[in-house]
BASELUM-171346 format. One line per field, with one value per residue (C-alpha): x, y, z; residue in three letters. Coordinates in pm, 1 decimal, padded with zeros to 6 digits. Layout:
! residues N
east = c(X ...)
north = c(Y ...)
up = c(Z ...)
type = c(ALA ...)
This chain:
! residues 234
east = c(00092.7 -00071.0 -00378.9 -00373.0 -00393.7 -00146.4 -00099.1 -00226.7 00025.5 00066.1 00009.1 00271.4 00185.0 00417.4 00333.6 00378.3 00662.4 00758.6 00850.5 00888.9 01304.5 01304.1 01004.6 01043.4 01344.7 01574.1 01406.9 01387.7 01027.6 01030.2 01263.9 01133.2 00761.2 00953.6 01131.0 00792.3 00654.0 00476.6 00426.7 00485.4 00292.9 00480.5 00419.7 00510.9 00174.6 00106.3 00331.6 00595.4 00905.9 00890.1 00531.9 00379.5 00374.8 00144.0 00118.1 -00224.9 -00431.7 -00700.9 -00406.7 -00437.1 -00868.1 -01028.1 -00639.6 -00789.6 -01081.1 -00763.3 -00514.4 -00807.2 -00846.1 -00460.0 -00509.2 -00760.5 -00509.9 -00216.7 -00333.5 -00667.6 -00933.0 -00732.9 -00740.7 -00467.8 -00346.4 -00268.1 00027.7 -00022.1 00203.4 00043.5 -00137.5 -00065.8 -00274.9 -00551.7 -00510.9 -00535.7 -00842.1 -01038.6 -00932.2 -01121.0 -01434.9 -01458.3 -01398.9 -01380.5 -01368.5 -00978.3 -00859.5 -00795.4 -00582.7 -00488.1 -00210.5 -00261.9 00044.9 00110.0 -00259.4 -00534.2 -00747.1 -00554.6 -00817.2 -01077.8 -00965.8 -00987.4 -00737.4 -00724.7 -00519.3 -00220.9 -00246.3 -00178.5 00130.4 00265.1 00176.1 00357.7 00655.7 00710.8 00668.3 00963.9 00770.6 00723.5 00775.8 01112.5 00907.6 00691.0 00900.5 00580.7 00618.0 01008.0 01015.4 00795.1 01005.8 01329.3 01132.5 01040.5 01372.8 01501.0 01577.4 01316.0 01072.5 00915.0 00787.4 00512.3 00419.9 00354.8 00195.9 -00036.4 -00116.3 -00170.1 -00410.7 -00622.7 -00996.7 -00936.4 -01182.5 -01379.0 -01334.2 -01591.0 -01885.5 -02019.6 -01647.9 -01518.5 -01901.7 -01737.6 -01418.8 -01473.7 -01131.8 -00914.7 -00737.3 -00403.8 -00354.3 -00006.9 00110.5 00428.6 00372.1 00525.4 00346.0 00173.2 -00154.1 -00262.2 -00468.4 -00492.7 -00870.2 -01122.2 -00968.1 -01022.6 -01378.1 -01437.1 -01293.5 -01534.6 -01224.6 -00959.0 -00613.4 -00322.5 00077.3 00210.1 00546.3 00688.9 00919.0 00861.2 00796.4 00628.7 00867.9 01080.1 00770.5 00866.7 01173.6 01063.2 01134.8 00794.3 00602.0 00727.4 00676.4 00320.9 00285.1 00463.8 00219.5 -00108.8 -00062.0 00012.6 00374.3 00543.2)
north = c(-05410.3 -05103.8 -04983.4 -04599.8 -04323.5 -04084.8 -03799.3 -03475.6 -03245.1 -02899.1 -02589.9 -02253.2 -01976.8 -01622.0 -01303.1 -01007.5 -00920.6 -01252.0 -01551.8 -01930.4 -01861.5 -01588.8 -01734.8 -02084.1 -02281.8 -02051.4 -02185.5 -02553.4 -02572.0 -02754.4 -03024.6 -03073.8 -03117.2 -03359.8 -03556.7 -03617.6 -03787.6 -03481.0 -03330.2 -02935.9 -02749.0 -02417.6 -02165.5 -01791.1 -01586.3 -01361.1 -01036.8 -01221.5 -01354.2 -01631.3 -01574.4 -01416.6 -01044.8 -00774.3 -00393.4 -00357.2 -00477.0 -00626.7 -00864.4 -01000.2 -01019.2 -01325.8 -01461.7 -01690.2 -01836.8 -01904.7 -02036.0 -02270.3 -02432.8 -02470.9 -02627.8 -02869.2 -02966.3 -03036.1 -03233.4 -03455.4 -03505.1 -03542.8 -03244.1 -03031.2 -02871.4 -02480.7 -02282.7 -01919.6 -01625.9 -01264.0 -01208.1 -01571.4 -01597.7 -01430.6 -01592.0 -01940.7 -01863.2 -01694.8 -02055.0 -02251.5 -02032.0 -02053.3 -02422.7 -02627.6 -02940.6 -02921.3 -02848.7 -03013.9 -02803.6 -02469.1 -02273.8 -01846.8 -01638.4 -01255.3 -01179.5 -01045.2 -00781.2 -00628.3 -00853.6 -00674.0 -00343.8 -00220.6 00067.5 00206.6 00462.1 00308.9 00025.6 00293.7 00419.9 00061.6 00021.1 00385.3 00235.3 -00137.0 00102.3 00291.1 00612.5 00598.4 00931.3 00946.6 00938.0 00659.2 00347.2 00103.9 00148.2 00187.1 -00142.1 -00282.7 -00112.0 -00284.3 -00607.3 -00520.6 -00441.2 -00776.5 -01012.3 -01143.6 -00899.9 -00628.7 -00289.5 -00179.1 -00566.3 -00569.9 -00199.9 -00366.9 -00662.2 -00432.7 -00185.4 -00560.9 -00579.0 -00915.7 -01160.6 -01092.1 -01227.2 -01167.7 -01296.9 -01519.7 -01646.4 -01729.8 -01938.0 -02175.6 -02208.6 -02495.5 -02677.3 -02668.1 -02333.1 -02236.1 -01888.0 -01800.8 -01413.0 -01215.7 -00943.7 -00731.1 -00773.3 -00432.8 -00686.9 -00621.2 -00828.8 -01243.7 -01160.9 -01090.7 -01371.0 -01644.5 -01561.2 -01506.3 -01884.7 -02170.0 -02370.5 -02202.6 -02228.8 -01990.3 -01939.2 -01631.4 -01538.3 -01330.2 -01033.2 -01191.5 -00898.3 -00952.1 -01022.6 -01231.7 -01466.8 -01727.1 -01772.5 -01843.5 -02161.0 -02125.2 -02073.8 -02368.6 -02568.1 -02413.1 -02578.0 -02931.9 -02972.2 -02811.4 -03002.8 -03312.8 -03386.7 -03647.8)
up = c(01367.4 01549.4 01344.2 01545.4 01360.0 01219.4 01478.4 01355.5 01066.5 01234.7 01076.7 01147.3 01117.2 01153.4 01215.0 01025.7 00848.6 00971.9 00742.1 00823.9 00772.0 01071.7 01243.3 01331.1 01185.1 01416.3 01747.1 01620.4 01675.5 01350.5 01419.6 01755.1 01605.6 01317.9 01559.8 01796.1 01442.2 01357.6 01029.0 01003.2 00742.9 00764.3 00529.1 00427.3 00429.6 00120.1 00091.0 00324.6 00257.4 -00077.7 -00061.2 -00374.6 -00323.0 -00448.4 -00403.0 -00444.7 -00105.6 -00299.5 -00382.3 -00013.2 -00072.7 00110.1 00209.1 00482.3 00313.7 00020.0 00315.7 00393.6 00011.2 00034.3 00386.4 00244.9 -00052.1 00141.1 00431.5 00300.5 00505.7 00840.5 01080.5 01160.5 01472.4 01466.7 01583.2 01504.8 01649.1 01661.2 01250.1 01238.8 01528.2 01442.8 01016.2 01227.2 01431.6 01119.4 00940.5 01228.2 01235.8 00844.2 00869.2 01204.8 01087.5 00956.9 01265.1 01612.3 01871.1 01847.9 01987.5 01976.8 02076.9 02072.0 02090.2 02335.3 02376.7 02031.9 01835.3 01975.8 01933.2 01605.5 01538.0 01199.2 01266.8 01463.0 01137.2 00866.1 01065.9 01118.4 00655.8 00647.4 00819.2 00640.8 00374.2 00471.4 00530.0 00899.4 01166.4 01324.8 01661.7 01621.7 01774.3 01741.5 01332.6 01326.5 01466.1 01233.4 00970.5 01068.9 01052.2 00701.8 00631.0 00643.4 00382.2 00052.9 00228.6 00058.6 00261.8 -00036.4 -00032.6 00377.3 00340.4 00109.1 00327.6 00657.5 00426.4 00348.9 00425.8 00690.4 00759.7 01031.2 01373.9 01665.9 01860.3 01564.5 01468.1 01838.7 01883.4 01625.2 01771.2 02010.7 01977.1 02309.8 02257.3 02471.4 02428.4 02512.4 02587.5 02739.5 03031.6 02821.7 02526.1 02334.5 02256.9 02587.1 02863.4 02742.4 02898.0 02634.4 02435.9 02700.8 02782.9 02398.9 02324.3 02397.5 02545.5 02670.2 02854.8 02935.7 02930.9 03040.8 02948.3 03252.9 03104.9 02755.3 02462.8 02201.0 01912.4 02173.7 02248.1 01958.7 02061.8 02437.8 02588.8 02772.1 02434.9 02299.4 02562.3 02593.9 02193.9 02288.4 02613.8 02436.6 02085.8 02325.3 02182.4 02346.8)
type = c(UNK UNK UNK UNK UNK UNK UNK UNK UNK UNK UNK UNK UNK UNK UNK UNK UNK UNK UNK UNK UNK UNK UNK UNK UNK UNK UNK UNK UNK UNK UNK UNK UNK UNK UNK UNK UNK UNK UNK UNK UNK UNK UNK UNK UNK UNK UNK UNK UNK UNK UNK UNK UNK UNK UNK UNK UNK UNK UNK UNK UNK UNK UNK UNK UNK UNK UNK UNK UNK UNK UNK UNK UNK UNK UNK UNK UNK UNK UNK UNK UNK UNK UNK UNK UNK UNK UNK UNK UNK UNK UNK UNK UNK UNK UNK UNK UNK UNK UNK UNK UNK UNK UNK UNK UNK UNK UNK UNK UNK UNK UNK UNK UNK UNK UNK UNK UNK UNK UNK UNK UNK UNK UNK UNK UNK UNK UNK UNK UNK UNK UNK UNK UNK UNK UNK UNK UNK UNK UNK UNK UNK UNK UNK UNK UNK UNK UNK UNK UNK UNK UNK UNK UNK UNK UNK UNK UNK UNK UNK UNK UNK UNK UNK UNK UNK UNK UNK UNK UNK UNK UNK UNK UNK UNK UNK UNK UNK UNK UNK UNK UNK UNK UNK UNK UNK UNK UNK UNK UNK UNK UNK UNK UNK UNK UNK UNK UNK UNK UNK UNK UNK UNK UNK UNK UNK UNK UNK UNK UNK UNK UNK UNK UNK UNK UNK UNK UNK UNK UNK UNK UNK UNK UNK UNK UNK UNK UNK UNK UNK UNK UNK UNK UNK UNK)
């Protein structure tokens, strides 16, 4: 009888206005992680899809430190490796600053130099538009809008969530991030250059997507092969 441990459970984590339903059972990442013996821990993030919604934004107060305590109660003392695409990137590296020791690999898609650029402005118009209030002219929000438009999602909900203090994630944060990172990112992606995020990450590797967008990147075969090679999935 073999006495080797159980591989790791992996965490997935959408994006916004995303939900595990329009995220990741449509690609199959889930059954393909299932199949390879792997436990998926997949869940909707507050305001999204089944998650519990509020209208307020202090609703959405310390959300990773609270993703973190629910971490810790559904998978024990045994680590976890991370698949986060674009806010579910940046929710799953805030989780492994605030505690490192739950978590092995980590995969980051849909971000860059975005995490580093903090843009106030532009976030209010994309909150205006989940909200249904967004300018005829402003095709970064009317996407998001359409997005929030789908269904069990709720625009004043996601406003909420976007208008959220979030944790903080710089200089101090990446220092504690020293799990093998792949950081995976489309040309044509709005979150910019993959740079400042590989020299900010301890351990770092990279997948670009050529001609990949970035709502198209889950659905990419080369992101999901990026997650079966990184997290080691055979």
């Amino acid at each position: 009888m073999s006495n080797s441990p159980s591989p790791n459970p992996v965490l997935l984590l959408h994006g916004f206005t995303g939900s595990v339903a329009g995220t990741w059972q449509p690609t199959g990442i889930i059954d393909l992680l299932n199949d390879a013996g792997r436990e998926v821990i997949a869940w909707d993030l507050p305001g999204h899809g089944s998650a519990e919604k509020h209208h307020d934004p202090a609703g959405y107060a310390d959300m990773e430190a609270k993703l973190v305590e629910r971490l810790a109660a559904e998978s024990g003392d045994q680590p976890v490796d991370g698949v986060g695409f674009s806010m579910g990137a940046r929710t799953v590296l805030a989780m492994a600053a605030m505690a490192p020791e739950r978590f092995s690999r980590l995969v980051v898609a849909g971000v860059g130099r975005n995490l580093f650029e903090q843009d106030l402005e532009q976030a209010e118009r994309i909150a205006r538009g989940v909200a249904g209030e967004a300018d005829s002219d402003d095709v970064h929000a009317q996407t998001f809008a359409r997005y929030a438009a789908e269904p069990n999602q709720d625009g004043r909900a996601l406003a909420a969530f976007m208008r959220r203090k979030h944790a903080p994630l710089g200089p101090e944060q990446f220092a504690k991030i020293t799990h093998p990172v792949r950081v995976v990112l489309g040309t044509e992606d709005f979150a910019g250059s993959a740079d400042p995020l590989l020299d900010a990450l301890v351990d770092a590797s990279y997948t670009e997507l050529r001609g990949c967008d970035h709502f198209a990147t889950p659905k990419n075969f080369g992101f999901i092969d990026a997650v079966m090679e990184h997290l080691e999935v055979f």
